[in-house]
C-alpha positions in Angstrom: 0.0 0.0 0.0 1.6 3.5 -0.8 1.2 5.7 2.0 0.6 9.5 2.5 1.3 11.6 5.5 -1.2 14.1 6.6 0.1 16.0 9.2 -2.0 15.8 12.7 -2.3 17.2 15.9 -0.3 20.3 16.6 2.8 19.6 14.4 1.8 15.9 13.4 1.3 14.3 10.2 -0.7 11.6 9.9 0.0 8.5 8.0 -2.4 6.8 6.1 -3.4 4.9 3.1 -6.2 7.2 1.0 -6.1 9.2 4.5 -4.6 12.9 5.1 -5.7 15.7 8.2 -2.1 17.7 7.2 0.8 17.4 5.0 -0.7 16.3 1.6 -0.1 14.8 -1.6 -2.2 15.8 -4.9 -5.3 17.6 -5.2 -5.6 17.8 -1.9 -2.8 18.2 -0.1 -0.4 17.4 1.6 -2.3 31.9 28.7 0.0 33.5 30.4 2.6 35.8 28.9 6.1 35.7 28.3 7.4 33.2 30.5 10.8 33.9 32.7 14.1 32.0 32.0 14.9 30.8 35.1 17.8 28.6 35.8 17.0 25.4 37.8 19.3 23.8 41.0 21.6 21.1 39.1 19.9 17.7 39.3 21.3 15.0 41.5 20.4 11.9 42.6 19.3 11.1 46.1 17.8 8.5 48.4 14.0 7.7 47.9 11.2 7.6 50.2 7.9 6.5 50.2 5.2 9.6 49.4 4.2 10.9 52.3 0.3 11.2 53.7 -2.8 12.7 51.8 -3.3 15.9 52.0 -6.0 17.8 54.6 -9.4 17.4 52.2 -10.3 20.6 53.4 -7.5 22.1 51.8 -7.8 20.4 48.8 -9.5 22.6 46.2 -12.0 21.2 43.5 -11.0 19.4 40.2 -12.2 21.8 38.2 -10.0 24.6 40.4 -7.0 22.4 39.7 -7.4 21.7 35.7 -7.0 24.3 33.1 -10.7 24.5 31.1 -10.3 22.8 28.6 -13.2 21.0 26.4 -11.0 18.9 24.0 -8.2 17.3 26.7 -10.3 18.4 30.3 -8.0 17.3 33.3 -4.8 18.0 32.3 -2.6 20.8 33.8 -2.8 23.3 36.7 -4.1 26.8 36.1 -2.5 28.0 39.6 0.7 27.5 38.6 3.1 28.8 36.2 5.9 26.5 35.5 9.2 28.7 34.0 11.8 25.9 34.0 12.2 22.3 33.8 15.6 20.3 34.6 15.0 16.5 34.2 16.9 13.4 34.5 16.0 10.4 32.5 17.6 6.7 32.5 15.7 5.2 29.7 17.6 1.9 29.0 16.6 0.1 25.4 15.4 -3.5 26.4 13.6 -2.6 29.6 10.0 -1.6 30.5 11.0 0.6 33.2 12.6 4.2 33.7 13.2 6.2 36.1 14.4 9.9 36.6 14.3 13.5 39.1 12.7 16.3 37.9 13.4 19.7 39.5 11.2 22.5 38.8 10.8 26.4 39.1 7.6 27.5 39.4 5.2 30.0 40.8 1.9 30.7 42.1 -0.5 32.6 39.9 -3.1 32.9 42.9 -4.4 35.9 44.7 -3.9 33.9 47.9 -1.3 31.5 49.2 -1.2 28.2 47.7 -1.6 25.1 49.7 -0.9 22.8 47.4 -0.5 22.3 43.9 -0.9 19.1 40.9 1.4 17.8 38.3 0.3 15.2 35.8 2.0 12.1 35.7 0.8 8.8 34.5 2.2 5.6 34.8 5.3 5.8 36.6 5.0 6.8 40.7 6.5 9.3 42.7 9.2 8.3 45.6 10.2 11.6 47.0 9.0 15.2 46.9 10.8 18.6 48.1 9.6 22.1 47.8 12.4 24.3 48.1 14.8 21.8 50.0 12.1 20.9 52.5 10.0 17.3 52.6 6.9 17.7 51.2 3.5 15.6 50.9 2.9 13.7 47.7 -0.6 11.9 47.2 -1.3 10.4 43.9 -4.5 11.1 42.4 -5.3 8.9 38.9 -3.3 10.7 36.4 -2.1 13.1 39.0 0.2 14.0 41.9 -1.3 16.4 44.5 2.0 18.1 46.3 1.6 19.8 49.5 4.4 21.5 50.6 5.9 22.5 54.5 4.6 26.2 53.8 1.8 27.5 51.3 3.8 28.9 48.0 3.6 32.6 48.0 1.8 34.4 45.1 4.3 35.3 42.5 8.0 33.9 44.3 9.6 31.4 42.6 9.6 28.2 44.6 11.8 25.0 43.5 10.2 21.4 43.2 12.6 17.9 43.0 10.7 14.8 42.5 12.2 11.6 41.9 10.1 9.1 40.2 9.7 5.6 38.4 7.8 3.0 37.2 6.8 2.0 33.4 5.2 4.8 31.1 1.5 3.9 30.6 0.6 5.2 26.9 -2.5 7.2 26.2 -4.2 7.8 22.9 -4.2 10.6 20.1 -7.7 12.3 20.6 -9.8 10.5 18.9 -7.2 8.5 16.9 -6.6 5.0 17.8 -2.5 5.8 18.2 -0.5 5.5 20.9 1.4 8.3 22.5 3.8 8.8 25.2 6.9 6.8 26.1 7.3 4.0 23.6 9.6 1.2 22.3 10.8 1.4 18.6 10.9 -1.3 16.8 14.8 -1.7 17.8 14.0 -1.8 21.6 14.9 1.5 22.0 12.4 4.3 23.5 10.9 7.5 21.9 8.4 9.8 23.1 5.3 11.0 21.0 3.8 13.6 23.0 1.3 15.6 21.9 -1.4 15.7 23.4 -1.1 14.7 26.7 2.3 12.0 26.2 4.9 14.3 28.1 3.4 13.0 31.7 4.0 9.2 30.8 7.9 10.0 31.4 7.9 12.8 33.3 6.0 15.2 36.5 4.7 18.3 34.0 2.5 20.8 34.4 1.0 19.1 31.2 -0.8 21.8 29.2 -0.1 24.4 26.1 -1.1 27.2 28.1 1.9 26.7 30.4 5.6 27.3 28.3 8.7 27.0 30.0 12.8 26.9 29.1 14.0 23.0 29.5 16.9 21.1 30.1 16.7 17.2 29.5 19.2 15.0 30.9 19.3 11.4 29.0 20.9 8.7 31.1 22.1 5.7 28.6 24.5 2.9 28.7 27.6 3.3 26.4 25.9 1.3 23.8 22.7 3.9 23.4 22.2 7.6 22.2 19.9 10.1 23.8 18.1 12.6 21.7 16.1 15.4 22.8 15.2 19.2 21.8 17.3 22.5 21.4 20.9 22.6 21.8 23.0 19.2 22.9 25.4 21.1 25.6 26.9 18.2 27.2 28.2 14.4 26.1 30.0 12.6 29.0 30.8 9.2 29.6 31.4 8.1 33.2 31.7 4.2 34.2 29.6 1.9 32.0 27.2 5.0 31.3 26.4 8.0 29.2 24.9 11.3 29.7 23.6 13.2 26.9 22.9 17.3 28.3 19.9 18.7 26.0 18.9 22.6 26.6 15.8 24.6 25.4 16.4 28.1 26.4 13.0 29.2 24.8 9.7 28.6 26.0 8.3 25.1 25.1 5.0 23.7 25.4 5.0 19.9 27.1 3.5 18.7 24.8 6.3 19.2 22.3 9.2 17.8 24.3 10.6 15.0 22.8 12.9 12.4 24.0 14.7 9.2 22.0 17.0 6.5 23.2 18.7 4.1 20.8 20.8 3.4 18.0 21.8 6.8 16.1 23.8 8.8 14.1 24.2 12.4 14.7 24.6 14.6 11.9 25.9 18.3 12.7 26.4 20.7 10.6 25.9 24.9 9.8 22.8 25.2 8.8 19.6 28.3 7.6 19.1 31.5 9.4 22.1 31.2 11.6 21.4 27.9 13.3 23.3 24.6 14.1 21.6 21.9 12.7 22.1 18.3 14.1 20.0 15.7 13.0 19.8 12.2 14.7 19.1 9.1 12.3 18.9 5.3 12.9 22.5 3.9 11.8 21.0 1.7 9.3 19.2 4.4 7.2 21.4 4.6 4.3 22.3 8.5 2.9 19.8 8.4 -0.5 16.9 7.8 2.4 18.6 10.7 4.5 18.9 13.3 1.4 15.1 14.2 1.0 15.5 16.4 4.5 18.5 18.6 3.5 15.2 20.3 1.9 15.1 21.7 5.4 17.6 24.7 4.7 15.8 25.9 1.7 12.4 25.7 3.7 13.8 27.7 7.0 14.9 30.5 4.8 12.0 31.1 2.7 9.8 30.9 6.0 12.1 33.2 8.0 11.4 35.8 4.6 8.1 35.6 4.9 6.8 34.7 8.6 9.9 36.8 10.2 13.1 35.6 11.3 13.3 31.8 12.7 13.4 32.4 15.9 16.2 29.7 17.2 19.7 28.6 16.7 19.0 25.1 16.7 17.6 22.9 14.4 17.1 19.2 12.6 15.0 16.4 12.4 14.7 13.2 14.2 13.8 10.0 12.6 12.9 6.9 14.8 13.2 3.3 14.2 9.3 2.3 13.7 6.4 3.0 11.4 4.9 5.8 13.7 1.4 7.0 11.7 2.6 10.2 12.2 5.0 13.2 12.2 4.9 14.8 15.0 6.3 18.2 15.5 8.8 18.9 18.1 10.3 22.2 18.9 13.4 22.4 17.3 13.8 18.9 16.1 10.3 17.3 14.2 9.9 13.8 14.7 9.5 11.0 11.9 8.9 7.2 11.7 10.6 4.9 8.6 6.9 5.1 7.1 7.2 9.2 6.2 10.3 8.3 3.5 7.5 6.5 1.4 6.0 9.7 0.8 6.7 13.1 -0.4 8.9 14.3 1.9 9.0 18.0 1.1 5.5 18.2 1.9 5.9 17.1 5.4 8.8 18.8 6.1 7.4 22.1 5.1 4.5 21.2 7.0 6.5 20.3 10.5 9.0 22.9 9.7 6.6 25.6 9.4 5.3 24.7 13.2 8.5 26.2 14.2 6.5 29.4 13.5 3.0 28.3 14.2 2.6 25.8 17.4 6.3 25.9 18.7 6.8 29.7 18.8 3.2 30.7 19.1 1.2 28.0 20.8 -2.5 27.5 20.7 -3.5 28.4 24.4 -6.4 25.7 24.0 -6.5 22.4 22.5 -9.6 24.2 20.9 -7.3 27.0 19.5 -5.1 24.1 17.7 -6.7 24.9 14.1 -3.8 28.0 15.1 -1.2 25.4 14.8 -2.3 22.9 12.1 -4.3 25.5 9.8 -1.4 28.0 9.9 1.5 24.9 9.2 -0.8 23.6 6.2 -1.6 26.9 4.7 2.6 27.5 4.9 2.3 23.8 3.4 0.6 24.8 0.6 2.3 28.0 0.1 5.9 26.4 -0.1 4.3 23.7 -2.7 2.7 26.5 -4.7 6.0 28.6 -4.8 7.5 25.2 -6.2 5.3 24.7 -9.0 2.3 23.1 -6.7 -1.2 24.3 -7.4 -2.3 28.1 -6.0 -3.2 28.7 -2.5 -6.5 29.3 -3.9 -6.7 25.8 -5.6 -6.0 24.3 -2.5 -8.8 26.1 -1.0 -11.2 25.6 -3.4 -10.3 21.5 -3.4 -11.4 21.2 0.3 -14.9 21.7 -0.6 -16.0 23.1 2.9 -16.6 21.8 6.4 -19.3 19.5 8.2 -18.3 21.3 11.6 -16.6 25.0 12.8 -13.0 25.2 12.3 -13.0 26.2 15.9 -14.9 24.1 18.1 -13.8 21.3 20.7 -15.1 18.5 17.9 -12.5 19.9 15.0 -9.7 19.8 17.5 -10.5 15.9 18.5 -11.0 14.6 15.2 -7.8 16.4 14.5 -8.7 15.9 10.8 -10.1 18.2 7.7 -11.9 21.1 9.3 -8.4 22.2 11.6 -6.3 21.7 8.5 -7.5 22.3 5.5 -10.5 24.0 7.2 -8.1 26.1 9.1 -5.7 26.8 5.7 -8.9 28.0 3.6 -9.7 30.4 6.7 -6.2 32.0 6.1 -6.3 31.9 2.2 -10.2 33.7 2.8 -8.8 35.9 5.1 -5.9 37.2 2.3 -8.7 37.4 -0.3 -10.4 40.1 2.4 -7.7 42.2 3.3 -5.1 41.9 0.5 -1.9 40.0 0.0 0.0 42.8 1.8 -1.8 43.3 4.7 -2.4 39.6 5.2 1.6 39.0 5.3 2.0 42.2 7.7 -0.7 39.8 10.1 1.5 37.0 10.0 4.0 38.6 10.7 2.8 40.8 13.7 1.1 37.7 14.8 4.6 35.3 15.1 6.5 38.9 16.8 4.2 39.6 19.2 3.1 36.4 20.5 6.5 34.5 20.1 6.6 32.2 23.2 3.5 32.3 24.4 0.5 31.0 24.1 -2.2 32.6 22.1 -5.8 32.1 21.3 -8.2 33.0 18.7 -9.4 35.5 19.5 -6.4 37.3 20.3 -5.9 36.4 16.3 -9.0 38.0 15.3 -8.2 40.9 17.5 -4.5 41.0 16.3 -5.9 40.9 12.6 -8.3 43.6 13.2 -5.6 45.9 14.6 -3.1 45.4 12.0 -5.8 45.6 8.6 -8.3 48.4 10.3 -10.9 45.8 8.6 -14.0 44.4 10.6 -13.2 40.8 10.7 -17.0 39.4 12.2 -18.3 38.4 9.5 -14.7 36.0 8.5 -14.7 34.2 11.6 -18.5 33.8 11.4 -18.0 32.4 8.5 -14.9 30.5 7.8 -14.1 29.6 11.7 -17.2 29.7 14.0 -19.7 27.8 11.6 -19.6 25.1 9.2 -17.0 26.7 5.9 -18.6 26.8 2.6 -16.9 25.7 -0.2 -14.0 28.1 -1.1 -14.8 30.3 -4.0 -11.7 31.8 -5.7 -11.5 35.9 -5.7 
């Protein structure tokens, strides 16, 4: 069966025989603010403990206190806290079931009041031992949570530091209403890989596991000799000490959890100078041979043309990462897109300028919602479809007119979990409307404004619309009535 990868999920791409929700082939194609850079205590190792006892229920606020509203993925993250850096440890080991690791975080209230305690979401593996700013603290698992108490309330606004060791085997979730597994994983090597989105982050790590919540990273991969450990941004640090290896990965821009990425196995990495400035290193199983490799030095002519149209790539680090295993997808990861042995049957260029273009759209500027994702996928398949159309591809308003509407709004809760038509090419004939209302000009000079003033945060549509409105001086109602808050018509050209 020939396949074709569709690009899914906030920097995925989906692949499928006859089936496509992102990068195409043929007719029809392929919170809070800024957050603070704050450096996190070195991680260390220490002595477990069992947690210690529940928490007072009186203290305990309600769920619905604790979990960010969201329709599409409810239960996830905690709205009264804002995460600004994680520092993780991870020993991964190919061949075995279980991991463990310590996570130290720097966090804050965002309350009016003094915080009793706070959640992180974790599934699968268990927590051992908690501190909150060097002092014991009170760990009570709840489902897919951990409720942490600490030895004083956190004070509104002061950074407070949070170690948690952990362990246990990752217990995988599923893609919305897709029936594939993400989190922690085994490649069909034996090695590990993370696909995260939406919700995969917590099966290998304590996170504050939401889009609304962006913070700086450093990732930690503890492997035996034999094994390499991948991750996003910049690889500061390759030791070997006794029979094991540590491999220092640091993201000193704000990233969503749900686009962390982690791999552990057998791989080449490729380094080299690379577009706008950056250092590209790409890591590849050992056994793909270089014709297989070639189709994603595509990547350098992509980044420039983007950083000339969207604004300047806002990174130094860059590459791809290509697992051992047919994934069904390509995933987007800050800095370093992921891609399974089953995305080099298909036209490549199409899903790289897909992922590549959620450097802008979903890694930069992040929907704030898991409803908002049509901000991610629409924008990274309209950018799709421009980079195809500069190449010889049909127009942008070919494409458009191809999709031939939508049963549902682009932005509702059922778009975002069907992850399919309506928040791609839904969300691309939106855009290509939207340039046939206020001009080609003007429409670049939104794009633009809206990648520079909402780089790493989170964003939501609304604050689009708004954005859109400022920058044109044109009364956008009746466009998102029509092409984002109902059902689209079909597409008719200008």
């Amino acid at each position: 069966m020939t396949a074709r990868v569709a690009a899914i999920g906030v920097a995925l791409a989906l692949v499928a025989g006859g089936a496509s929700a992102c990068t195409r082939q043929g007719p029809a194609t392929s919170g809070p603010g800024p957050t603070t850079t704050t450096s996190a205590p070195p991680t260390t190792s220490g002595p477990t403990a069992p947690p210690t006892s529940e928490p007072d229920p009186d203290l305990r606020p309600s769920a619905d206190e604790r979990d960010v509203d969201d329709p599409v993925v409810p239960g996830l993250g905690d709205p009264r806290i804002d995460v600004s850096h994680y520092d993780l440890t991870l020993r991964a080991d190919p061949g075995q079931d279980r991991i463990s690791g310590t996570a130290v975080l720097t966090l804050s209230a965002v309350t009016a009041e003094p915080l009793d305690d706070l959640t992180l979401d974790l599934r699968g593996p268990t927590v051992d031992e908690v501190e909150v700013d060097g002092e014991p603290a009170r760990a009570r698992a709840e489902g897919d949570q951990v409720v942490i108490t600490p030895a004083a309330p956190l004070q509104p606004g002061e950074d407070a530091t949070v170690r948690i060791t952990y362990g246990g085997e990752p217990r995988t979730g599923r893609l919305l209403d897709l029936d594939i597994p993400t989190g922690l994983r085994h490649d069909d090597a034996g090695g590990w890989f993370a696909l995260s989105q939406p919700d995969g982050t917590r099966t290998w790590a304590p996170v504050n596991d939401h889009p609304s919540d962006k913070a700086t990273w450093r990732i930690t991969l503890d492997t035996p000799t034999d094994a390499v450990g991948v991750a996003n941004g910049r690889l500061t640090l390759r030791e070997q000490e006794g029979g094991r290896r540590r491999w220092v990965w640091e993201v000193d821009r704000p990233m969503a959890t749900y686009l962390a990425v982690v791999a552990v196995g057998d791989y080449d990495l490729v380094e080299r100078a690379g577009p706008a400035g950056s250092r590209v290193l790409s890591a590849f199983p050992t056994d793909l041979g270089e014709r297989a490799r070639l189709p994603f030095d595509d990547l350098d002519e992509i980044v420039d043309e983007y950083s000339a149209t969207f604004g300047p790539y806002p990174d130094d680090d860059l590459g791809v990462l290509v697992v051992d295993d047919r994934l069904g997808v390509a995933l987007e990861t800050q800095t370093r897109p992921l891609f399974g042995l089953d995305a080099l049957g298909t036209d490549v260029r199409q899903v790289l300028a897909h992922e590549l273009a959620h450097l802008w759209w979903g890694d930069a500027v992040t929907p704030a919602t898991w409803e908002d994702l049509w901000l991610s996928e629409g924008f990274a398949t309209y950018s799709q479809w421009l980079d195809d159309e500069q190449h010889g591809g049909p127009s942008l308003a070919e494409r458009a007119a191809s999709v031939g509407g939508t049963d549902v709004p682009v932005h509702s809760a059922e778009a975002a979990r069907a992850i399919g038509n309506e928040v791609y090419e839904g969300g691309a004939t939106a855009l290509v409307a939207l340039r046939d209302l206020v001009g080609d000009d003007a429409f670049d000079e939104v794009l633009r404004a809206w990648f520079e003033r909402y780089e790493g945060r989170s964003a939501t549509t609304e604050d689009l619309v708004a954005l859109a409105t400022e920058v044109t001086g044109t009364d956008l109602t009746t466009w998102a009535g029509t092409w984002l808050d109902a059902p689209q018509p079909t597409y008719r050209p200008r």
